[in-house]
N, C-alpha and C positions, 0 to 999 in steps of 0.2 A: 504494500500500500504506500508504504515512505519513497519508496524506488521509484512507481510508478506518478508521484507525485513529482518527485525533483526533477523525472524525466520528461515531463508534460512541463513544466516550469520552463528546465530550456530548451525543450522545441519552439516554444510561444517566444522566445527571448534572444536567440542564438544572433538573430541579425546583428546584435548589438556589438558582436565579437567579431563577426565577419564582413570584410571590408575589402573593394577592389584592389587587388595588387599587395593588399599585407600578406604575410607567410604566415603560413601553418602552425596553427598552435594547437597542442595537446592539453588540455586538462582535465583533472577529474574532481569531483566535489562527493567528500565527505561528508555523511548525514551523521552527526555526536550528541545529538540533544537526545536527555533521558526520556522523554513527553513525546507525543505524534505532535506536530503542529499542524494549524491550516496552511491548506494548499494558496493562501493569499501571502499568508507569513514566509513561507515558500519562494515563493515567485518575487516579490521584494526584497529577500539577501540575493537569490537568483540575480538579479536585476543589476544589484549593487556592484556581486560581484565580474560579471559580465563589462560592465562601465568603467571596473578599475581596469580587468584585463587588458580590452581597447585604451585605456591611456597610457599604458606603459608600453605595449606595441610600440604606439606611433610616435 
């Protein structure tokens, strides 16, 4: 349910990381919180950290 949740986060979100002409980046994101959270609480560190990755790219 948590998998299927982080993974629906960044398919909705990936564009953020993917940019014409940057190179290939690998990552993978660890789920560590004791709790389920919502899939919105989800998608908002999703978000964040998408947003940091693209600025340290470029």
């Amino acid at each position: 349910m948590v998998r299927r949740r982080v993974r629906e986060a960044y398919r909705l979100n990936k564009h953020l990381l993917t940019q014409p002409g940057t190179p290939v980046a690998y990552i993978a994101f660890l789920y560590t919180a004791k709790q389920i959270i919502s899939f919105e609480e989800i998608e908002k560190g999703m978000k964040l950290a998408l947003v940091k990755c693209a600025v340290k790219r470029s």
